[in-house]
Rosetta silent file (secondary structure, phi, psi, omega in degrees, C-alpha in Angstrom):
SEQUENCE: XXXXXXXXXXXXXXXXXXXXXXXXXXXXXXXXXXXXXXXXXXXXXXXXXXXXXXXXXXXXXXXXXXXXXXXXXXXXXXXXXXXXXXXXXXXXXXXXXXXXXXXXXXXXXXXXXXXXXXXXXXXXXXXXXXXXXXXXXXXXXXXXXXXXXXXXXXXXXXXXXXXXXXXXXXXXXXXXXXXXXXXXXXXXXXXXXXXXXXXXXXXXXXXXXXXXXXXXXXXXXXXX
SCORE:     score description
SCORE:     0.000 S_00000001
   1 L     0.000  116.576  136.027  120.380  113.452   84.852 S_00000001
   2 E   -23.673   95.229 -155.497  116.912  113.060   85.145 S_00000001
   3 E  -109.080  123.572 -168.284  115.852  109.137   84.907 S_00000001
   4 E  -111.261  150.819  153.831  112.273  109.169   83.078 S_00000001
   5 E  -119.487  176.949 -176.420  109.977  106.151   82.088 S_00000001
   6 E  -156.815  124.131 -174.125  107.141  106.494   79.837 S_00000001
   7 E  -123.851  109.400 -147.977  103.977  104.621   80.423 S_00000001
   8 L   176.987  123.688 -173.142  101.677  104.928   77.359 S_00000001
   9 L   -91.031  -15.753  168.799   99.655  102.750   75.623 S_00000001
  10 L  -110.943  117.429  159.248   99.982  104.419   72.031 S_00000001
  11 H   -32.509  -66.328  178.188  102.847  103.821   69.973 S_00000001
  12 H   -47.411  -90.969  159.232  102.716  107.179   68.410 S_00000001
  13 H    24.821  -76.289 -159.114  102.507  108.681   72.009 S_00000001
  14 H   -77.666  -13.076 -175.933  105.817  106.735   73.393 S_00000001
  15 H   -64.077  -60.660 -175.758  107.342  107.927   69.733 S_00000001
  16 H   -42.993  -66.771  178.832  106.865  111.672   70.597 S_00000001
  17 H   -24.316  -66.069 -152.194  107.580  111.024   74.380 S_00000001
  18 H   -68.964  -28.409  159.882  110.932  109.230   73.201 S_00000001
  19 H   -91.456  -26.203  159.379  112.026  111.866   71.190 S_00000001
  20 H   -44.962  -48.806  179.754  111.455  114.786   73.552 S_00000001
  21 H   -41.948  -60.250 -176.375  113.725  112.892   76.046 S_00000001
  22 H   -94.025   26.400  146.606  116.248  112.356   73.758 S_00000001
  23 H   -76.776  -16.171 -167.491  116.599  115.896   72.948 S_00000001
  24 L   -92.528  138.214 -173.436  116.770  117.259   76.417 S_00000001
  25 L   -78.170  -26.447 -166.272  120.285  117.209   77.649 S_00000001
  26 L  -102.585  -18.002 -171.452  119.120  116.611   81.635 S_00000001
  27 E   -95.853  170.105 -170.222  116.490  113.650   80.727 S_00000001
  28 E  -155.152  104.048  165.310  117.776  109.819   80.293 S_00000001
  29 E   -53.695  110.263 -169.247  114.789  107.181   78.923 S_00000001
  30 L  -109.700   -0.834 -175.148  115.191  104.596   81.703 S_00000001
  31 L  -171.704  147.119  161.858  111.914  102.272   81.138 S_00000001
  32 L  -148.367  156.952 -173.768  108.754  102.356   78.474 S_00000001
  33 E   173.468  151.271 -162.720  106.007  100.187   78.439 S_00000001
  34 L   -73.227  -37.923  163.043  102.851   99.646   77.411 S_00000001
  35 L  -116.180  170.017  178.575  100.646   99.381   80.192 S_00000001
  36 H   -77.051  -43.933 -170.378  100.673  100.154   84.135 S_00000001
  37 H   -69.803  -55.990  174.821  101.018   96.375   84.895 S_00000001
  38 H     1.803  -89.946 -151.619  103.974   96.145   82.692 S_00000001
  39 H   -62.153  -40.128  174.932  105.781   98.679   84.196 S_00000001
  40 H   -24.135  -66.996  178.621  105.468   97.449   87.605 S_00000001
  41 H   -65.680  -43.426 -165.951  108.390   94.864   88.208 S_00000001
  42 H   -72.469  -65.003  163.592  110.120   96.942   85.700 S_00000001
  43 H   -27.006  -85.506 -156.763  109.777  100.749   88.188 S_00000001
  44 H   -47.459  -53.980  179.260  110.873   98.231   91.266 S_00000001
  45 H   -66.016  -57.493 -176.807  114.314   96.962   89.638 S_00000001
  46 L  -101.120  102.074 -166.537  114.644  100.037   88.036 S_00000001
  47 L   -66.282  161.837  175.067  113.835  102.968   89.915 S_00000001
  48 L  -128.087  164.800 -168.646  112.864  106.406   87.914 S_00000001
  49 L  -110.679  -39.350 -162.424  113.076  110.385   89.380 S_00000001
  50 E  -146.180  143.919  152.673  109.835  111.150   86.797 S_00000001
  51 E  -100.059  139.889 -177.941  106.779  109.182   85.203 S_00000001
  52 E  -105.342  103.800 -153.388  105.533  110.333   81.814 S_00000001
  53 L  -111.833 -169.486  178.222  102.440  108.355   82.619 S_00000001
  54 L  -150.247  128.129 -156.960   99.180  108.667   80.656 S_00000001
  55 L   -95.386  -49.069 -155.627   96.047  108.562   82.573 S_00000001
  56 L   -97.482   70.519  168.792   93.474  106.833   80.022 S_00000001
  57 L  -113.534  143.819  102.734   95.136  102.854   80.021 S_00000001
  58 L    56.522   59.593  171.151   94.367   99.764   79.458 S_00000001
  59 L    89.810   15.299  152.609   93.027   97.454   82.620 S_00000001
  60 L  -164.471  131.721 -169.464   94.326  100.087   85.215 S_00000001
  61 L   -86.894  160.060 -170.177   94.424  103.879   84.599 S_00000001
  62 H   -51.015  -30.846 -173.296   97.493  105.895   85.512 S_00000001
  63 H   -65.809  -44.313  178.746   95.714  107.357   88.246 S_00000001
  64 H   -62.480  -26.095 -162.334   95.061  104.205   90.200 S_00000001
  65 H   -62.801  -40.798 -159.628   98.249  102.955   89.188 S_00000001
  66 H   -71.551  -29.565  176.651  100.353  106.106   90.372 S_00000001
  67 L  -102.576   30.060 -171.190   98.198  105.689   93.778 S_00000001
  68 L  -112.375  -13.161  175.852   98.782  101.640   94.168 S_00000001
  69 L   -98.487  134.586 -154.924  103.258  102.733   94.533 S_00000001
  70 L   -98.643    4.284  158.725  104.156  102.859   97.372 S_00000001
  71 L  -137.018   98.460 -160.585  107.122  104.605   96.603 S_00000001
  72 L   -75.846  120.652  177.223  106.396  107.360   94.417 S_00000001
  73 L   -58.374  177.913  167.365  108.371  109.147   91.546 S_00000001
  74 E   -81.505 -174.803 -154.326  107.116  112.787   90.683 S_00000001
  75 E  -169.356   92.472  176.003  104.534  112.497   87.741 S_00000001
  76 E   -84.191  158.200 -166.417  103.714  114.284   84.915 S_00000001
  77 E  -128.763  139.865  176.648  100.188  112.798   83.730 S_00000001
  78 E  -136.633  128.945 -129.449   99.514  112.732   79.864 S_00000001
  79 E   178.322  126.536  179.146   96.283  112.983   78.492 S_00000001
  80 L   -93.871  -18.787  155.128   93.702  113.328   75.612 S_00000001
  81 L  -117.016  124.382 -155.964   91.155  114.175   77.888 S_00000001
  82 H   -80.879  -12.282  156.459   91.027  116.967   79.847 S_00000001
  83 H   -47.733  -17.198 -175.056   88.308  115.964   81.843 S_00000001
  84 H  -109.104   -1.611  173.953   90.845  113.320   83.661 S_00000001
  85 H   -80.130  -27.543 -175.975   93.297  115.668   85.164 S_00000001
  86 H   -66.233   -6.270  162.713   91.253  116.694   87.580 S_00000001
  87 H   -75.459   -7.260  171.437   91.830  113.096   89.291 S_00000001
  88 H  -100.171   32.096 -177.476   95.031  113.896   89.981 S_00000001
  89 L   -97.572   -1.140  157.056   95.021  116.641   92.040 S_00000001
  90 L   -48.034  -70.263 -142.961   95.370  114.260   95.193 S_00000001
  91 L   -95.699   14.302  142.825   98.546  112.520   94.020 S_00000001
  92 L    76.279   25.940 -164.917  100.538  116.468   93.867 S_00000001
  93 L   -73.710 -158.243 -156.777  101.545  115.749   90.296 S_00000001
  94 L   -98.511  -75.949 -128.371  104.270  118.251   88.437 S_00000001
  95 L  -159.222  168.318  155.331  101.989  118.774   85.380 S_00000001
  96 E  -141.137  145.698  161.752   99.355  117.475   82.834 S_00000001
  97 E   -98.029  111.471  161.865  100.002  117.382   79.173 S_00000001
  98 E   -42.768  130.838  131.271   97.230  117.806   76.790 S_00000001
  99 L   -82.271  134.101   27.822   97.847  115.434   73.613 S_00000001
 100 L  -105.106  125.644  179.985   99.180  115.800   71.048 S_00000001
 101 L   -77.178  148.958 -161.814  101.714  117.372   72.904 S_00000001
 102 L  -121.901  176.242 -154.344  104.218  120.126   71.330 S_00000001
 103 L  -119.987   53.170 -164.423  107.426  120.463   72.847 S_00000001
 104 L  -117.559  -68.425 -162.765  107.373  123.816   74.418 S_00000001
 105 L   -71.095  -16.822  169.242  104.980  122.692   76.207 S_00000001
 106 L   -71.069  -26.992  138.067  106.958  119.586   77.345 S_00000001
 107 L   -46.473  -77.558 -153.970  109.803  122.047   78.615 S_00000001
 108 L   -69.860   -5.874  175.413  107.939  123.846   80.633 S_00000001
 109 L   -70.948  -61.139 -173.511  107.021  120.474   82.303 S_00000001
 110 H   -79.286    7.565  163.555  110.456  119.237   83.091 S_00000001
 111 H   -75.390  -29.456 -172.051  111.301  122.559   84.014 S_00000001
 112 H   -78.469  -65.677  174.777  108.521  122.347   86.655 S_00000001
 113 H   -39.630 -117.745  164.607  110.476  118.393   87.549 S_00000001
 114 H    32.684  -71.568 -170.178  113.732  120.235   88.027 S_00000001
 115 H   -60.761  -53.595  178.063  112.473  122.957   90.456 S_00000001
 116 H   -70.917  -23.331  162.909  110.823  120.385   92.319 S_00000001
 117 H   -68.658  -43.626  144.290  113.715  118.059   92.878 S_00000001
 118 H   -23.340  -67.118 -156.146  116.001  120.914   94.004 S_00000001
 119 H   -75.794  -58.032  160.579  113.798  121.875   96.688 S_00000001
 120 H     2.778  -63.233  170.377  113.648  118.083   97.671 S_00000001
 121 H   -38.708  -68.402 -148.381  117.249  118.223   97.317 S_00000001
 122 H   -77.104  -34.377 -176.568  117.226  121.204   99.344 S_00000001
 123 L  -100.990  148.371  138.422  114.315  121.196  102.141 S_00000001
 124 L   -38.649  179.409 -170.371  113.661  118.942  104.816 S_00000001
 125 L  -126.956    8.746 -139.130  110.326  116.769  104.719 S_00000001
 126 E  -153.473  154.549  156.723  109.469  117.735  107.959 S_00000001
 127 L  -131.073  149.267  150.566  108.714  121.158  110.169 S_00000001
 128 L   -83.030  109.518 -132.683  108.704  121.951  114.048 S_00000001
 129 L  -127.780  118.009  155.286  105.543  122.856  115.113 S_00000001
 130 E   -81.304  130.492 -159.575  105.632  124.459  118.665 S_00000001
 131 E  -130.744  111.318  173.753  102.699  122.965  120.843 S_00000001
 132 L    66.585  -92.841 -143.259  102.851  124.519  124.384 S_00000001
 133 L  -150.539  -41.901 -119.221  106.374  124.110  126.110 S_00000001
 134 E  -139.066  132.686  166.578  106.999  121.193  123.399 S_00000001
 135 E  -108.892  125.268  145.668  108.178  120.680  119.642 S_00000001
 136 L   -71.459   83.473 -163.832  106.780  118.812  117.654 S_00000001
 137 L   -36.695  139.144 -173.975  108.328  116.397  114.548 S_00000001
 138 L  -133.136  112.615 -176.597  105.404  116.961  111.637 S_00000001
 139 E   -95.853  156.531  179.484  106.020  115.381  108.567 S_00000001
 140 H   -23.892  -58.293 -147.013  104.635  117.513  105.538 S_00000001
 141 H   -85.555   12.714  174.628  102.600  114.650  104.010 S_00000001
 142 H  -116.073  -15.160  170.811  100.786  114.598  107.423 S_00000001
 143 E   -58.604  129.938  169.636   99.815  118.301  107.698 S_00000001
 144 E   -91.597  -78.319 -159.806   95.455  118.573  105.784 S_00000001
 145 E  -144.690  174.659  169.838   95.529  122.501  106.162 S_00000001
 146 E  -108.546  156.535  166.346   96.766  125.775  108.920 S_00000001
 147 E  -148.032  148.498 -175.708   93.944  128.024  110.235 S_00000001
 148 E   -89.089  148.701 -179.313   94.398  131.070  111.625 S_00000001
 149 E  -155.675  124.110 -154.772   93.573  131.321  115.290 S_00000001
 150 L    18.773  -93.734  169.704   94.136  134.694  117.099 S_00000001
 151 L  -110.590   35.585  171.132   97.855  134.815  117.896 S_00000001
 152 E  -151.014  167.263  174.579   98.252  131.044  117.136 S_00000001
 153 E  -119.548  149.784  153.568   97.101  128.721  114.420 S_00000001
 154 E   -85.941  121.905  131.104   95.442  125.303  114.127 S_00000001
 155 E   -91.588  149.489 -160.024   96.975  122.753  112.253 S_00000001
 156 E  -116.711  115.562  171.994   94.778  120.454  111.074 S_00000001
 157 E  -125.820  173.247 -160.618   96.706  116.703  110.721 S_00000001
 158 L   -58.445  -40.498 -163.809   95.355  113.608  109.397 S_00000001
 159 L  -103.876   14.959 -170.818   94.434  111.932  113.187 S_00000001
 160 L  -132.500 -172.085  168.245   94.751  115.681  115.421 S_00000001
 161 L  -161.231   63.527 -175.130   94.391  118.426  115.792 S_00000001
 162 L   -30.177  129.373  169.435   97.329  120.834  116.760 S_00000001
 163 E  -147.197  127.694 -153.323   97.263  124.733  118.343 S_00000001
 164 E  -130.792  156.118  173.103  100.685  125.836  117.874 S_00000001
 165 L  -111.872  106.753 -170.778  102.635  129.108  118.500 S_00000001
 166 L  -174.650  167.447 -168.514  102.954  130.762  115.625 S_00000001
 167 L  -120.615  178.254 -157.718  101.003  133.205  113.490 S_00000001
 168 H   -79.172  -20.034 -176.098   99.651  132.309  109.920 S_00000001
 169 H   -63.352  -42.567 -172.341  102.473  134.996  108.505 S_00000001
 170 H   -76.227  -58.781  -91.947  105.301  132.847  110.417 S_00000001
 171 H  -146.852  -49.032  131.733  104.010  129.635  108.925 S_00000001
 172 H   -10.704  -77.439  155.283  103.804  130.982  105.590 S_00000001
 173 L   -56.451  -38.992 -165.451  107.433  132.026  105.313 S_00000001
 174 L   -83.824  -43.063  177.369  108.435  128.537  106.582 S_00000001
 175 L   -61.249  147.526 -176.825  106.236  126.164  104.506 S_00000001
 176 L   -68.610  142.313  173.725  107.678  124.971  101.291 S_00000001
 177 L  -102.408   18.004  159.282  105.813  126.715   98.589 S_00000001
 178 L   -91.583    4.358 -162.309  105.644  124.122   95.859 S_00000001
 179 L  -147.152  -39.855  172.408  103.428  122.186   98.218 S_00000001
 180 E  -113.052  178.125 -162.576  101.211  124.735  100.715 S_00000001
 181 E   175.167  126.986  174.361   99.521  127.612   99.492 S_00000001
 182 E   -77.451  156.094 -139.331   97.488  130.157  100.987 S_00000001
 183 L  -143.587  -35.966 -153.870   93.739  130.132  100.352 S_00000001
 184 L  -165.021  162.118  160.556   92.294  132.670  102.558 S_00000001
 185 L   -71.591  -14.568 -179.878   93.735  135.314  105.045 S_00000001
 186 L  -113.849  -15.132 -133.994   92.635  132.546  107.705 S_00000001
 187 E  -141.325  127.184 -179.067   93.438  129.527  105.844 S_00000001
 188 E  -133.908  112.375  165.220   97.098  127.486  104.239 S_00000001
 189 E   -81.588 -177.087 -171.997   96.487  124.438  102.684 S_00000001
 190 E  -132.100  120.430 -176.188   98.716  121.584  101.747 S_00000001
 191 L   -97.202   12.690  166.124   97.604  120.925   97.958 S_00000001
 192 L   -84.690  108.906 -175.170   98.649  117.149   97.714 S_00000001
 193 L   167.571  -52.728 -162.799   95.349  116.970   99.947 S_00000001
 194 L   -26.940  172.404  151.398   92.606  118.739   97.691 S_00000001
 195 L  -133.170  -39.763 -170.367   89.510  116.327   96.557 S_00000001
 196 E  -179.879  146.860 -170.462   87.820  118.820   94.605 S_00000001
 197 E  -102.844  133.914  173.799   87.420  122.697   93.901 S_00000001
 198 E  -149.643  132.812 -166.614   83.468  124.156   94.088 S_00000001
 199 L     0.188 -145.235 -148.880   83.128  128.211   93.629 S_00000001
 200 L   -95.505   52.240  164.250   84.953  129.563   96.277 S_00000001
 201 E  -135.639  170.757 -153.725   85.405  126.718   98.370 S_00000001
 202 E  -137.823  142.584  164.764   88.212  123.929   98.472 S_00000001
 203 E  -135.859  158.181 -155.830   87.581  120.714   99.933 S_00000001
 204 E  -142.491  126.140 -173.356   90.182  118.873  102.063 S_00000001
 205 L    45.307 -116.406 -164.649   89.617  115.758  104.448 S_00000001
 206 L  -108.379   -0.356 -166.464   85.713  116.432  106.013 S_00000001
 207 E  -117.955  156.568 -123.430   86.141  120.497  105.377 S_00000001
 208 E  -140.936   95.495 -162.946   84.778  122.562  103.289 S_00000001
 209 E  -112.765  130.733  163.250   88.338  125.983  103.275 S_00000001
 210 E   -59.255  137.667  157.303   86.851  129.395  101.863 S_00000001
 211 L   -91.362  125.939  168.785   88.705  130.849   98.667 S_00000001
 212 L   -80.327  144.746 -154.784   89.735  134.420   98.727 S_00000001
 213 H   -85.490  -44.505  167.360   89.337  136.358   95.538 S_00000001
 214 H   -82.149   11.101  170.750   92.856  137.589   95.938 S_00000001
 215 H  -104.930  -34.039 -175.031   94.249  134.370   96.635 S_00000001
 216 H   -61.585  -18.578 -172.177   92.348  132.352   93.985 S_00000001
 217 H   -77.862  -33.011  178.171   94.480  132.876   90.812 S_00000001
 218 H   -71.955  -47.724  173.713   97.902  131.827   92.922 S_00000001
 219 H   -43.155  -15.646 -179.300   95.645  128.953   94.389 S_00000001
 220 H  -117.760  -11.461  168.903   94.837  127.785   90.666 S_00000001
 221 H   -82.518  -30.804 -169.403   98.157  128.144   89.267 S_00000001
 222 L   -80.492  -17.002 -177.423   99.774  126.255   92.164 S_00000001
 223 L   -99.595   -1.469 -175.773   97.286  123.245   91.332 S_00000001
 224 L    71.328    0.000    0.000   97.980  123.757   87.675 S_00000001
């Protein structure tokens, strides 16, 4: 079972929310509340696997909220304006929901939840990044982007800078694919990273990653 909360400042809202749940055979309502500060003490006793959060609240919006825990569920984002998803493309959520949401489209969400907790389940959190003579421990969430560089690549981490042996083709195959995504023929980014998409460039930490024309449509589906 899936253990959901629902953070949502309109009654009608947590009604819909509340009944989606309890049709789905894999979800369990484990917390609702009206606000982000609510919900606080209430997440910490009782942990949740997914927030159904709604970004437009009440004296802290979902986004700051979702990036003030310091131990984070996955996160579908819910929303009347579509103008506010694009703050979340940082925080790696699952999904955004459009209100008033229909419940198709609310399947294909928790369908999304699902796949990614398997591969959780399933993957390490971590890669080996050969540096010289030497392996390296890497954790994911420390990886910006790969560049290709002749018969080795740069990774790009938050405080380094890494030239490892491997080709971008090796490094591909290996990376989880809910989480990197190729960009370019030189370039694999890690999309909890983005800040913001401008024509066919991506920007990530201080750089500025070219978009490839035959890469952009997987590159915009993988960011949702």
């Amino acid at each position: 079972m899936i253990r959901c909360a629902i953070i949502d400042d309109e009654p009608l809202s947590r009604d819909v929310l509340r009944q989606f749940i309890s049709d789905h055979p894999d979800l369990i309502l484990a917390g609702e509340y009206k606000d982000a500060l609510e919900s606080i003490s209430g997440i910490e006793s009782n942990p949740v696997d997914l927030l159904l959060l709604d970004i437009n609240l009440p004296k802290l919006s979902g986004i700051n909220f979702y990036k003030s825990l310091s131990n984070k569920p996955l996160v579908i984002f819910t929303t009347a304006y579509p103008e506010f998803a694009l703050d979340g493309f940082e925080l790696n959520a699952v999904d955004y929901l459009m209100k008033p949401i229909p419940f198709d489209r609310f399947l294909q969400a928790i369908q999304k939840v699902r796949e990614r907790l398997k591969t959780q389940q399933d993957s390490p959190e971590f890669i080996m990044l050969k540096v010289d003579k030497k392996l390296y421990r890497t954790a994911f969430e420390d990886v910006l982007f790969f560049e290709a560089f002749g018969d080795y690549a740069k990774v790009y981490l938050e405080n380094q800078v890494l030239i490892i042996t491997s080709t971008m083709k090796k490094m591909e195959a290996e990376l989880p694919k809910e989480l990197f995504v190729r960009t370019h023929k030189s370039f694999i980014i890690n999309t909890s990273k983005v800040e913001f998409i401008e024509g066919n460039q991506i920007k990530i930490g201080s750089k500025m990653i070219p978009i490839g024309m035959r890469y952009r449509e997987n590159l915009l589906e993988q960011l949702n």
